[in-house]
C-alpha positions as CSV (number, residue, x, y, z in Angstrom):
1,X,0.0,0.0,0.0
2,X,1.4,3.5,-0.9
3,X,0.2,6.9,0.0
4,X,1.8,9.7,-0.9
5,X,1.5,13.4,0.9
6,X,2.0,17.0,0.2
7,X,3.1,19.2,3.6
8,X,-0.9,19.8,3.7
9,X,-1.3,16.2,4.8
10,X,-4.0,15.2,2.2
11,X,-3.6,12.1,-0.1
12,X,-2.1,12.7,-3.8
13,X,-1.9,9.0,-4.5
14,X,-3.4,5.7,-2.7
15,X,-2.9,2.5,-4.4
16,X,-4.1,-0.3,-2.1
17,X,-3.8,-4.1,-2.8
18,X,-6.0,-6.0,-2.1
19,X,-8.7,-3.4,-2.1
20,X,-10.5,-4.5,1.0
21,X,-10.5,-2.9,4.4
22,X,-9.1,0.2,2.4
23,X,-10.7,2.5,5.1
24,X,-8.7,0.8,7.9
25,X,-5.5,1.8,6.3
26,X,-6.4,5.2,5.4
27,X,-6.3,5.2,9.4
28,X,-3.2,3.7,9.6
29,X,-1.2,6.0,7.2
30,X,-3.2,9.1,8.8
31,X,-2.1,7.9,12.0
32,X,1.5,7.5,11.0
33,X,1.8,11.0,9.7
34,X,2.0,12.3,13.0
35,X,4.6,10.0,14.1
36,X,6.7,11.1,10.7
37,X,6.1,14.6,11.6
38,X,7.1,13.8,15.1
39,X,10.6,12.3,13.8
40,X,10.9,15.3,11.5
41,X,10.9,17.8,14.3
42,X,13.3,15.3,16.5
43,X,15.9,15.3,13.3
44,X,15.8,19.2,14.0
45,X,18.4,20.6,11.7
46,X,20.1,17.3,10.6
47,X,17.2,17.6,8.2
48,X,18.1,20.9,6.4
49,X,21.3,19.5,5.5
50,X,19.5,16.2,3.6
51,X,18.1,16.2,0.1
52,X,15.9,13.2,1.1
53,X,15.3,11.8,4.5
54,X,14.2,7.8,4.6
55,X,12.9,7.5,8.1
56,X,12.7,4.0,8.3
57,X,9.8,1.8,10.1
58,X,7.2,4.3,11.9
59,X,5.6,1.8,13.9
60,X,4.7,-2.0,13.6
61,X,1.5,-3.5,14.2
62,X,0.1,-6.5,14.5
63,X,-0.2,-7.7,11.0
64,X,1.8,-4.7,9.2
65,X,5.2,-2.7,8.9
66,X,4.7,1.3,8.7
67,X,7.3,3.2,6.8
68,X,8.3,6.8,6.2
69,X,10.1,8.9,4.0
70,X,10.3,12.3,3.1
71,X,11.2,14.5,0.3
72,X,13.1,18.3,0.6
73,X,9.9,19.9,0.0
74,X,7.9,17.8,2.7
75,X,6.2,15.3,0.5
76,X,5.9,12.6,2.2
77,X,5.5,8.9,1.2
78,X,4.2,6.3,3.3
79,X,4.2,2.3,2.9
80,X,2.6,-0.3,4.7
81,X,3.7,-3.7,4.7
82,X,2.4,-6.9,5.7
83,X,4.6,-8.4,8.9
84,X,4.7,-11.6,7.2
85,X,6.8,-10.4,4.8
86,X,9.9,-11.0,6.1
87,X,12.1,-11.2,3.0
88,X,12.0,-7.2,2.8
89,X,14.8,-5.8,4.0
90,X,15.5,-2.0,4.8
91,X,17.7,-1.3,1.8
92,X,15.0,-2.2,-0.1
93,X,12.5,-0.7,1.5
94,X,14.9,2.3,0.6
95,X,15.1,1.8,-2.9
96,X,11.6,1.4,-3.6
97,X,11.0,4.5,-2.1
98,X,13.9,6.4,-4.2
99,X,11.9,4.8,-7.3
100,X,8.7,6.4,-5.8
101,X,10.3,9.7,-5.8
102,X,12.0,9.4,-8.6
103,X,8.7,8.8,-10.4
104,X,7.0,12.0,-8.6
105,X,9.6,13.9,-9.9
106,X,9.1,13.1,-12.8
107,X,5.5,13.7,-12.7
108,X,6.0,17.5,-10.9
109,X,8.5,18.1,-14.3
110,X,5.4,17.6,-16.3
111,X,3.6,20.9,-17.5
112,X,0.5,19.8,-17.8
113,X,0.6,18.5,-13.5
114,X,-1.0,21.2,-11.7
115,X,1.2,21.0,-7.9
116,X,-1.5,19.9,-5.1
117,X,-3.7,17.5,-7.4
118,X,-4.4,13.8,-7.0
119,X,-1.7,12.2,-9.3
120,X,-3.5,10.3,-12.1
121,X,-0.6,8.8,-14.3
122,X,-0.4,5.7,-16.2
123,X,3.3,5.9,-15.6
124,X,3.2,5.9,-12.0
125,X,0.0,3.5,-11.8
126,X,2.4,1.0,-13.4
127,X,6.0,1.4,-11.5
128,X,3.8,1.4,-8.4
129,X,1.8,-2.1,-9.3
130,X,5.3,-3.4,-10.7
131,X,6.7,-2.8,-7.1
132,X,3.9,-3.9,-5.2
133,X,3.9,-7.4,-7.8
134,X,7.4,-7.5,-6.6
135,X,6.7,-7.6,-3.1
136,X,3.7,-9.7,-2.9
């Protein structure tokens, strides 16, 4: 599941697979924007000097893995995990999140993206559904 979020905390991008209990993880990745606000202000000025800051797992649960990263202009992306994945490791955890901002980039750079809308592009529909096959 990926969610990603502009400093205004609302959603620009939700993909959720499977597609049920959707609403329970809307909670979850509201939830965990306070605790990656709350590492954000603990980083202090560690941050300023960082182009991107990966903050690693937010919080586990029960059945899934929070994680947190965020961009030099606050955008933050947030992925939740199953637990019973254990075959994901941290540095790739990382790198899937460098791929998910390397795609928003990409999708800022376009003219036609107005900054602030829900991101509707078959480009970043697909890495995102490649990365989640990948995982799953």
């Amino acid at each position: 599941r990926t969610i990603c979020h502009p400093p205004q905390n609302y959603p620009l991008y939700i993909r959720s697979v499977p597609t049920e209990n959707e609403l329970k993880f809307h909670y979850t990745v509201h939830t965990s924007l306070d605790v990656v606000d709350e590492k954000i202000s603990a980083m202090g000025k560690a941050l300023v000097d960082q182009r991107e800051l990966y903050l690693g797992l937010l919080y586990p649960t029960e059945d899934y893995k929070v994680y947190g990263y965020v961009t030099n202009s606050k955008v933050k992306f947030v992925m939740v995990v199953d637990s019973s994945n254990t075959a994901l490791r941290d540095n790739e955890i990382r790198s899937m999140f460098r791929k998910l901002h390397n795609s928003y980039t990409d999708i800022m750079c376009n003219p036609f993206y107005n900054p602030g809308d829900r991101i509707h592009s078959r480009a970043f529909d697909n890495m995102v559904n490649s990365m989640m096959m990948q995982v799953c």
